[in-house]
N, C-alpha and C positions, 0 to 999 in steps of 0.2 A: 258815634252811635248809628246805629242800620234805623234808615228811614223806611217807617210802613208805607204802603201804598194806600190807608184809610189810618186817619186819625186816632191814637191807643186807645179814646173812650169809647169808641165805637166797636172796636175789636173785643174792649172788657165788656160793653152789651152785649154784644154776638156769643161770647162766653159765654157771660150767665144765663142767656136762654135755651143757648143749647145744651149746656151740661140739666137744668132743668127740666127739658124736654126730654134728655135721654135717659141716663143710668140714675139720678135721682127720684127724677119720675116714679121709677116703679112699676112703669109699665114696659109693652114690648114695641109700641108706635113706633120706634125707630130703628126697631132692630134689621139688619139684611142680613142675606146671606153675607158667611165669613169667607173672605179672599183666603184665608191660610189655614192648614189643617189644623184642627181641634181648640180655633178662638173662636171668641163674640165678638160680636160688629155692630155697633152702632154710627147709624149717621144723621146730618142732621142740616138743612140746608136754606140759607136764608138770599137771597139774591144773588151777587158775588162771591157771598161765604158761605164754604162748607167746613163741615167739622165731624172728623173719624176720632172714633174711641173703637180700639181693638186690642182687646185682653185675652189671657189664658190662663186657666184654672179657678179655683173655688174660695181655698181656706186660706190657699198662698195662691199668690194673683202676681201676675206680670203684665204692664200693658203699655201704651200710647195714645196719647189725643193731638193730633195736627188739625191746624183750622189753615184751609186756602181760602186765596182770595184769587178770583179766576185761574182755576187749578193749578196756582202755585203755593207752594206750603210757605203761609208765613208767619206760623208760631206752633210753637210742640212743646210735648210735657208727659216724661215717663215718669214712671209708678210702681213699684213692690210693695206689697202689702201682706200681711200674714198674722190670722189669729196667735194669739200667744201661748207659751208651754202652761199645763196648769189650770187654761180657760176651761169652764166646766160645760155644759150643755145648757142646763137652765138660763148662765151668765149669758150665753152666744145664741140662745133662744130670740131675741127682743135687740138682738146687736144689727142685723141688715135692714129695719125698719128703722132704726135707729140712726143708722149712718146715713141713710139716705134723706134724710130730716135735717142732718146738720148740712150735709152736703146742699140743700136749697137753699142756706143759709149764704151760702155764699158771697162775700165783700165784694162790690164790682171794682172797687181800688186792688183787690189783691184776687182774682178768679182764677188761682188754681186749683184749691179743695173748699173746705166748709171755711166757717168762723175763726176768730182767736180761739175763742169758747163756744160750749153751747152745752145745753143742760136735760133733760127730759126722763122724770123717776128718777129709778137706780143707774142711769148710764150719764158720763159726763164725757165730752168733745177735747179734746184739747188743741188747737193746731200753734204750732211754732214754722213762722214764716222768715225767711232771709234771702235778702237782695230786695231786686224791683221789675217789673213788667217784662223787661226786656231779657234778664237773666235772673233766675232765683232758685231757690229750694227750701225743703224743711220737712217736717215730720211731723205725722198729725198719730194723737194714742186716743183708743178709746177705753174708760175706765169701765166699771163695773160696781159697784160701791166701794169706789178709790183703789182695785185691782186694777190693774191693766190687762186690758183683755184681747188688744187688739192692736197693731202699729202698722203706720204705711209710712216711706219716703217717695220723697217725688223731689222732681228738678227740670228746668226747662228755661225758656224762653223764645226772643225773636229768631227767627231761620234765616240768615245769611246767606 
């Protein structure tokens, strides 16, 4: 197995405060200018670690997050995500305040999207995680009173 250069709990605290800080947040604090035509950029920087989130699009989303550790990349984690056929407006009204709620949630044992669960009104979380730290994936759905209204995948791990 590939040795980090900082201990894994340290690198799942760096996680959690930086996805925190940025796209969960809610706010624009981290945003910079985008390196590549027509994405967001977010970054986010704590001593030796840095941590890019650069996506493109809205309703369907394509993106990456690598965190360095003195600007060497060493962990990443792409993502598709796309509202679902069917979702109605009122449903996907209350869905980006929503996600970004579960997404603080987030396990420092497993920091790559929100919770197993998570609950709030009419919207419920789902995430289904597989593997470990190093290498993993899974798919998180957001209901709607028990519609699906919303799916992302993602997969990643350590950068060899």
């Amino acid at each position: 197995m590939m040795q980090l250069p900082i201990p894994e709990i340290e690198l799942s605290r760096f996680l959690v405060e930086a996805k925190n800080a940025t796209y969960a947040s809610g706010t624009d604090q981290y945003s910079v200018p985008a390196a590549l035509p027509a994405s967001h950029q977010l970054e986010y920087q704590q001593g030796d670690l840095s941590y890019k989130d650069i996506y493109f699009g809205g309703l369907a989303f394509i993106g990456v997050e690598t965190v360095y550790f003195s600007g060497k990349p060493i962990w990443g984690m792409s993502y598709y995500g796309t509202v679902l056929p069917g979702s109605g407006e009122t449903q996907l009204a209350g869905m980006p305040p929503f996600l970004k709620a579960a997404l603080r949630e987030l396990p420092r044992e497993a920091p790559y999207r929100g919770p197993e669960s998570f609950q709030q009104g009419d919207y419920r979380y789902a995430n289904e995680i597989h593997g470990q730290f190093s290498q993993f994936h899974g798919t998180e759905i957001i209901y709607h009173k028990e519609q699906a209204i919303y799916q992302l995948h993602y997969s990643g791990g350590v950068i060899r």
